[in-house]
N, C-alpha and C positions, 0 to 999 in steps of 0.2 A: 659448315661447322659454325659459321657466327649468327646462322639464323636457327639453330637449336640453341646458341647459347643464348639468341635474345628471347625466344621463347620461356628460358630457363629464369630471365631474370623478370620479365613478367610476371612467371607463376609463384614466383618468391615474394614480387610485390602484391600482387595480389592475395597470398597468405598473408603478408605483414598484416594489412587493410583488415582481412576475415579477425584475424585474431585482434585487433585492436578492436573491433566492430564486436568481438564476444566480453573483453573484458569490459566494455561500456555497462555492455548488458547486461551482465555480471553486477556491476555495480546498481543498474538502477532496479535487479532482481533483492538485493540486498534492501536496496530503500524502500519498496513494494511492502517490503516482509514486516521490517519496522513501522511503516504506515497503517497496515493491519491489526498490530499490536496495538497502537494507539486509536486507533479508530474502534476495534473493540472495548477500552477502557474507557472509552468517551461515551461510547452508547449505553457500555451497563452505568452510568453513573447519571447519565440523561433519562435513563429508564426510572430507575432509582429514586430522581431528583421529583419525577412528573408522578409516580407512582404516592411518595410522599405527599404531594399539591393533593393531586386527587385525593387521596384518600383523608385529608385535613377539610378538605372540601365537603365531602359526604356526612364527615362527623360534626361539621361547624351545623350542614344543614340539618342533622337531627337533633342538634343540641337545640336548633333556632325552633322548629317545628315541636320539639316536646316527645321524639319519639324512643 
């Protein structure tokens, strides 16, 4: 009887452990998601930013050339 109950308290530690082990992940599932939000407002505004350069660029140089 006391070696089913140690088994019993085992497999209860071992569920504590899983479940603590999923809400971490949980969390860092959470931080992922907000990191991609940000990481897409970053690139269209870096796209945005280089798009403007460039294209300031092409117009300086046909101003300079006369075309």
């Amino acid at each position: 009887m006391s070696d089913n109950n140690t088994q019993d308290k085992s497999v209860s530690e071992e569920l504590a452990l899983l479940r603590k082990i999923d809400k971490k992940v949980d969390g860092i599932d959470r931080q992922m998601a907000g990191m991609r939000k940000q990481a897409i407002i970053y690139g269209a505004a870096a796209g945005g930013l280089s798009g403007a350069i460039v294209a300031s660029g092409i117009m300086a140089s046909k101003i300079k050339l006369g075309l």
